[in-house]
C-alpha positions in Angstrom: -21.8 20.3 -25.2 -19.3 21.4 -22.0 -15.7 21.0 -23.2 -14.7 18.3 -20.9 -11.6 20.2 -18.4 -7.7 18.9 -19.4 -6.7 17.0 -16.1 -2.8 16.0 -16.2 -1.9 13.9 -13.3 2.4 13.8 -12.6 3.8 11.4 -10.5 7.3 12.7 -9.6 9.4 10.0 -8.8 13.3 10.0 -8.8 15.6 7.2 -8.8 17.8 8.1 -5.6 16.3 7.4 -2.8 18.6 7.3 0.7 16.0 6.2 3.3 14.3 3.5 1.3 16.8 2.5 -1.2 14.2 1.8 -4.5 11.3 2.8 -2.6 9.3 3.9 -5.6 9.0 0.5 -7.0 9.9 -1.6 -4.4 6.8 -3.9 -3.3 4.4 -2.5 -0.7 1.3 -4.4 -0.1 1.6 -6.7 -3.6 2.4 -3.7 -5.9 5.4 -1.3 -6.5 4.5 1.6 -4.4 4.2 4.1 -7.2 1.5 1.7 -8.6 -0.7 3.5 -6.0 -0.2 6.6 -7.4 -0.6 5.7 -10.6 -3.9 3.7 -10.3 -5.2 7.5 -8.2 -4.9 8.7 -11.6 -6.1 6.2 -14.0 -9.5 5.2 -11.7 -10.1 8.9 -11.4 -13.2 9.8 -13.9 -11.5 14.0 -14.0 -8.5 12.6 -14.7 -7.6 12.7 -18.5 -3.3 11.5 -18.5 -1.4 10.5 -16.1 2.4 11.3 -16.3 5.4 9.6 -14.2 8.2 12.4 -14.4 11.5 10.4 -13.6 15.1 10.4 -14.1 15.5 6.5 -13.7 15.0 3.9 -16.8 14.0 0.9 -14.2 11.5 3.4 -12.7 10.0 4.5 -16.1 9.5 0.8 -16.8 7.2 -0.1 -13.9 5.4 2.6 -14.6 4.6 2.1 -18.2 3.8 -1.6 -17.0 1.1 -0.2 -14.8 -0.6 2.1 -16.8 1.5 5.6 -17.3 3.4 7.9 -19.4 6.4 8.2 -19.3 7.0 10.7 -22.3 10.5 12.1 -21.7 12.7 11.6 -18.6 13.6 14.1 -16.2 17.3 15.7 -16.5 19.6 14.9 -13.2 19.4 18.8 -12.3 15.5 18.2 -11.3 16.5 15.2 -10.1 18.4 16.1 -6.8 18.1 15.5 -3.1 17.3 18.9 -2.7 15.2 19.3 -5.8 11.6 21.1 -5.1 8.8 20.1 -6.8 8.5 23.7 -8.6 11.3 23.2 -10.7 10.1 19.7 -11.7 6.8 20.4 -12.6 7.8 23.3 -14.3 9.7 21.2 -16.3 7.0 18.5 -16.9 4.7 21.9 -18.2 7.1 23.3 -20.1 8.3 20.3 -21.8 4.3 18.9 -22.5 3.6 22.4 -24.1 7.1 22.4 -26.7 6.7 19.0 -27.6 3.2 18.1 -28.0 1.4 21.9 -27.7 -0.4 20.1 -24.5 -2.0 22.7 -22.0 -3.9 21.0 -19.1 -6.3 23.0 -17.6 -5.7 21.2 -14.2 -2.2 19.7 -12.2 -2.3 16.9 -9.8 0.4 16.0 -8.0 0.7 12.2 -6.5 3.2 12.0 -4.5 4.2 7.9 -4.5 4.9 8.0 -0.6 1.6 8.7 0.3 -0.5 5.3 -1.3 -3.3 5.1 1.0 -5.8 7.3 -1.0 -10.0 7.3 -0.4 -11.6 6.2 -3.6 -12.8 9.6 -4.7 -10.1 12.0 -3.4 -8.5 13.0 -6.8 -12.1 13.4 -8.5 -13.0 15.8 -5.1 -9.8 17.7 -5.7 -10.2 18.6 -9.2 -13.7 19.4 -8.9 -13.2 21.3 -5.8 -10.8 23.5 -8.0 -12.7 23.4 -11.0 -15.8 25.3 -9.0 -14.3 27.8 -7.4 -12.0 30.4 -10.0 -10.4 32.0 -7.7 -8.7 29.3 -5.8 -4.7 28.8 -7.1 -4.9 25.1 -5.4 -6.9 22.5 -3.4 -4.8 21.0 -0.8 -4.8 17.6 0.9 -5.4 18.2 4.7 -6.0 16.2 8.0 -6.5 17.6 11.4 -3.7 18.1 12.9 -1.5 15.8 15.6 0.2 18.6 17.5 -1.7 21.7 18.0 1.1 24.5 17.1 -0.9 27.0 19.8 0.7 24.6 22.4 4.3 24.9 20.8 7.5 26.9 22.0 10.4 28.8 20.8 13.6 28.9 22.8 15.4 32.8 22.6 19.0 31.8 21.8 20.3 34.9 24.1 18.2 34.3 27.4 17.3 30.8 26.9 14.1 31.7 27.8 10.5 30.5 26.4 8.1 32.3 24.1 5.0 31.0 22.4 5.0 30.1 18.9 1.7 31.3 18.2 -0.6 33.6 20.3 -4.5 33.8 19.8 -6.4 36.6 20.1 -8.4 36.7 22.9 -6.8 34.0 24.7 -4.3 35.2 27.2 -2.5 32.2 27.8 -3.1 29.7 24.6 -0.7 27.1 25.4 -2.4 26.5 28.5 -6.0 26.7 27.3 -7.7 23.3 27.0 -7.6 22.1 23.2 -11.5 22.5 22.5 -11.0 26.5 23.0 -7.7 26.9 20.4 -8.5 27.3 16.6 -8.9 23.9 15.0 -5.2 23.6 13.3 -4.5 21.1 9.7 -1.4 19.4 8.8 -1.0 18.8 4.5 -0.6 15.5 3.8 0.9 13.7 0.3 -2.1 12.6 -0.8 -2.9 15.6 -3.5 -2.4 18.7 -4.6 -4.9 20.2 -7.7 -3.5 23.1 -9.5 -4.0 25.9 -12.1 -0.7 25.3 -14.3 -0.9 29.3 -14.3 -0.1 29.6 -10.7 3.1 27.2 -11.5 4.3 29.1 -14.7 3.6 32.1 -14.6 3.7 32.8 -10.4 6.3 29.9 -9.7 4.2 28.8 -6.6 2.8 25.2 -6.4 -0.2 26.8 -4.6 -1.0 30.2 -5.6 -2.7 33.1 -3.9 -5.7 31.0 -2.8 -5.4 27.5 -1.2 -8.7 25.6 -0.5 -8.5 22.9 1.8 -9.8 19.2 0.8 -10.1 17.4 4.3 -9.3 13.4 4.7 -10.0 10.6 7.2 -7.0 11.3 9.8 -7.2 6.9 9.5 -5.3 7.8 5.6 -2.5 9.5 7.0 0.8 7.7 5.5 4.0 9.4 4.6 6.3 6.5 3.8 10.2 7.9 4.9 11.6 5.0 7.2 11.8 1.3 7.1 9.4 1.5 10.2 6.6 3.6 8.0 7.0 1.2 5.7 5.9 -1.8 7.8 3.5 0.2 9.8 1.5 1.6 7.1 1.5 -2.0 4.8 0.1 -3.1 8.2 -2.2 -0.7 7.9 -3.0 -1.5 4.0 -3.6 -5.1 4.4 -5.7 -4.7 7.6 -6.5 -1.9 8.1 -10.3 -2.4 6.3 -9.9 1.2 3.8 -11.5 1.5 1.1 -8.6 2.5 -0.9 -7.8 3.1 -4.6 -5.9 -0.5 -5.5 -3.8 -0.9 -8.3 -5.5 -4.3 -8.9 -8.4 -6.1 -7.7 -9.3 -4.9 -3.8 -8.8 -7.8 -1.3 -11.7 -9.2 0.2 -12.3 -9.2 3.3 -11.4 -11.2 6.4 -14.0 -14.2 6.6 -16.0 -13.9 9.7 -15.5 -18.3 10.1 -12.9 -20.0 9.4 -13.5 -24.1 9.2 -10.4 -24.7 7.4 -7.0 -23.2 6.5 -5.2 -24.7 3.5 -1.3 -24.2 3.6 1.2 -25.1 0.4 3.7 -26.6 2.0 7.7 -26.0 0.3 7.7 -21.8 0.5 5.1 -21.9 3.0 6.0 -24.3 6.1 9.5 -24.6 4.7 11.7 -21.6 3.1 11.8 -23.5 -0.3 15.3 -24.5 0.4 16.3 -28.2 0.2 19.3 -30.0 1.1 20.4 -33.2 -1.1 22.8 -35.4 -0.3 24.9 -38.0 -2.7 21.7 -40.3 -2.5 19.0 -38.5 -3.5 18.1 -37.9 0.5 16.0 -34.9 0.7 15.8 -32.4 4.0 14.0 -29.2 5.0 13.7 -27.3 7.6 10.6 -26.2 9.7 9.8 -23.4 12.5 8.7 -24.8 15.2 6.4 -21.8 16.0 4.4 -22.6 12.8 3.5 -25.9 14.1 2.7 -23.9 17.5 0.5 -22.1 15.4 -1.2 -24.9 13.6 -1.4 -26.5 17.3 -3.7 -23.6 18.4 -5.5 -23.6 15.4 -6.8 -27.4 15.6 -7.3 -26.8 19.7 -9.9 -24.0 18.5 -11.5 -26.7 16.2 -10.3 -24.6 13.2 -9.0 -27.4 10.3 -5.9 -27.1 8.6 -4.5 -29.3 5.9 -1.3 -29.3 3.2 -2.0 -29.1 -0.3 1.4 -29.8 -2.5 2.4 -30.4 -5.6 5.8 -32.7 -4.6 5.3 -36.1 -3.5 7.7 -36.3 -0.9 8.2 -38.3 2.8 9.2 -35.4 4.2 5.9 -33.7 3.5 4.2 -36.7 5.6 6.3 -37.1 8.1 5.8 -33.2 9.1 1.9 -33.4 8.8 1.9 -36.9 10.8 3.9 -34.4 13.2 1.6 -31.6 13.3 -1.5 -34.0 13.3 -2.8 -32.6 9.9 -4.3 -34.2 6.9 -2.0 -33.9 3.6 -2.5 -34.3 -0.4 0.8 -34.5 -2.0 1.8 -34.6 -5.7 -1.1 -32.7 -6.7 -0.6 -30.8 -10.3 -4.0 -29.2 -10.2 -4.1 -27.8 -6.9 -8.0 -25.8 -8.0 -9.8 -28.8 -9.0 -8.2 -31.2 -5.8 -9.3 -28.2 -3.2 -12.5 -28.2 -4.6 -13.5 -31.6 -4.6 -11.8 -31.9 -1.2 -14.1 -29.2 -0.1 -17.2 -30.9 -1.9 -16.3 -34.5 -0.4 -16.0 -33.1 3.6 -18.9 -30.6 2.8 -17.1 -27.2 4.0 -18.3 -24.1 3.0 -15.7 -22.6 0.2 -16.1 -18.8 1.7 -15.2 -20.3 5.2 -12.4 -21.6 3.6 -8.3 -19.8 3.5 -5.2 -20.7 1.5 -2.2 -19.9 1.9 0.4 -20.4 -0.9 3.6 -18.6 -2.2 3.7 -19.8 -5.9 2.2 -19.4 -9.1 0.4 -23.4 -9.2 -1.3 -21.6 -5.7 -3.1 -18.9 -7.6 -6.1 -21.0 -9.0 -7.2 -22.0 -5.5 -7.4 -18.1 -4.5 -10.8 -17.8 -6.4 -12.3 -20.8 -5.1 -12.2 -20.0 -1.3 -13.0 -17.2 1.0 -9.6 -15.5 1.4 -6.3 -15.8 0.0 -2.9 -15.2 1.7 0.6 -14.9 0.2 3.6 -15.3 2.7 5.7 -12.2 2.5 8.6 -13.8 0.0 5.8 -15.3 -2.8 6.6 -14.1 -6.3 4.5 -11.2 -7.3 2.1 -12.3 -9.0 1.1 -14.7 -6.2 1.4 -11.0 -3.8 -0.9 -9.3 -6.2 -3.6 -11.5 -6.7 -3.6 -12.6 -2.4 -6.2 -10.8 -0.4 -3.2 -10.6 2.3 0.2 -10.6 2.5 2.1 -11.8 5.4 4.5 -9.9 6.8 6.6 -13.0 7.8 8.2 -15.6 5.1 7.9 -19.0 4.4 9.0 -21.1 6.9 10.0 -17.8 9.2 7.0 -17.7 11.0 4.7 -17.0 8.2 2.3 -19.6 9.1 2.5 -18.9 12.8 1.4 -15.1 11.9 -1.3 -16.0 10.1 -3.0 -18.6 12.5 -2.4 -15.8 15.7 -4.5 -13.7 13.3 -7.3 -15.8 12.7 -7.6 -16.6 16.3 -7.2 -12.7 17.4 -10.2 -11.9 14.9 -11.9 -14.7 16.6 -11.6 -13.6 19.9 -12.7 -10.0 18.9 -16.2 -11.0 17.5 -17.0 -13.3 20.7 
């Protein structure tokens, strides 16, 4: 029998954080970013332990919650703005082998700020590695953006121009047409497999010999900004990757939607409520939601409020919007499927949109469930897309601009 190879997967993921405050576990797509990561390692079949090496209790936490280790914590000298990753992993190594006499045979390094992973990129990796002794490393690559043969430097004394690079028998490289330069890569996030040897005993995180592991350009994410961080969730949600999840994958878009089902306090409202002395209850609407629901119902696409209060307030918006409502429903699954059963509409043409836990059961039962961008998490984790807009912020306006744009693109 092969002695199956040692594969330790680290995570490094400090608590300070200046661009994205909490960025490691703050919610991207329905899970705390480093839950990416973390799933990498765990759905990976070479993978044998996956290890979160952090400074930061909270952050240790999440990660246990989702599946890691988190056997020590890392000292505040590895745990700098300026920190490498050499030191660190060193320490994770070093620390592994005094404690526990663990040796992998094979690093990975997951890097939480780059989520967006193809299913079988860390089993490529190490395999790649594994079949080839010689190599130090495999290296995450992507073609890259800016070809670098194109590129300048300025001389500081004449202020004059030079080429960064220059290419043997091309005279004038920066202003040869792209197809004749060498093909350039850019390293991504996504994953680096290496020999622990080349770490301990040359302090490289790469060693003499770098192979290259190519991606899909289309996985490119390196979360640093505020703006990454809405592009690339855009991206997550639908973008149509196949993509390690750390839960269930979302399904996809329908292709027909007959009928959109919307909670209505967190969803049309923002689950505030003024009371006055009386008992007098008021909310308040966006007026571009009912815009929304408007279009919808002038495409012949139904919608329809499903809540659990029994309120006048819920009526007298639906009378508003010309929409059909069920109030003071406690068992919102079995009322949306007999509703579906009675007006004979096909489940899987079906979406609903809720931002609670009593929303979850009617996820299953239909085609494609959404989750306004404020729902609790669990409502976020188990939605096939979450809004980028809250409740009663334009949430349900978003939503019904996307249904019709999707429509528009398959006619």
């Amino acid at each position: 029998m092969v002695k199956r190879s040692e594969v330790l997967a680290v995570i490094p993921a400090r608590g300070g954080s200046k661009g994205i405050p909490r960025k490691n576990i703050r919610d991207f797509a329905g899970y705390p970013l480093i839950a990416y990561s973390i799933a990498a390692g765990l759905q990976a079949e070479t993978v044998t332990r996956v290890v979160v090496s952090t400074d930061d209790a909270e952050i240790a936490t999440v990660a246990c919650k989702y599946g890691a280790e988190v056997p020590f914590m890392r000292p505040t000298e590895f745990a700098q703005d300026s920190t490498l990753d050499l030191p660190v992993f060193e320490h994770v190594l070093r620390t592994l082998a005094e404690t526990e006499g663990y040796k992998p045979d094979v690093v990975v390094q997951l890097r939480p700020t780059s989520p967006i992973r193809p299913l079988t990129l860390v089993d490529d990796a190490v395999r790649l590695l594994l079949e080839n002794p010689e190599a130090g490393s495999v290296r995450g690559v992507v073609p890259a953006g800016q070809n670098p043969h194109k590129m300048w430097r300025i001389d500081s004394q004449s202020g004059r121009m030079q080429p960064l690079l220059r290419v043997e028998g091309i005279t004038e490289p920066y202003n040869a047409p792209r197809q004749k330069l060498p093909p350039v890569y850019w390293q991504t996030g996504h994953i680096d497999a290496i020999r622990p040897q080349a770490i301990l005993e040359m302090h490289s995180m790469s060693g003499d010999v770098v192979l290259p592991l190519l991606i899909d350009s289309s996985f490119t994410v390196d979360i640093d900004t505020p703006a990454d961080w809405t592009r690339y969730e855009w991206q997550v949600q639908r973008g149509g990757l196949k993509m390690v999840w750390p839960g269930r994958a979302g399904r996809p878009f329908p292709n027909q939607v007959d009928l959109v089902v919307f909670d209505f306090d967190g969803v049309m409202t923002d689950n505030r409520v003024w009371v006055d002395q009386d008992g007098f209850e008021l909310v308040a609407a966006n007026r571009g939601d009912g815009a929304g629901i408007k279009r919808l119902r002038r495409a012949g696409i139904k919608a329809m409020v499903l809540s659990t209060e029994e309120n006048p307030v819920v009526a007298a918006r639906c009378n508003k919007l010309e929409i059909p409502a069920l109030q003071g429903i406690e068992d919102k699954g079995t009322a949306i499927q007999a509703y579906l059963a009675e007006h004979d509409i096909d489940p899987l043409n079906v979406i609903y949109v809720g931002n609670d836990l009593n929303d979850m059961p009617c996820f299953p039962l239909v085609g494609f469930g959404v989750s306004v961008a404020d729902a609790v998490p669990e409502v976020k984790a188990a939605a096939d897309l979450v809004l980028s807009r809250n409740g009663g912020d334009g949430a349900v306006r978003e939503l019904c601009e996307m249904i019709l744009q999707k429509r528009a693109e398959r006619s």
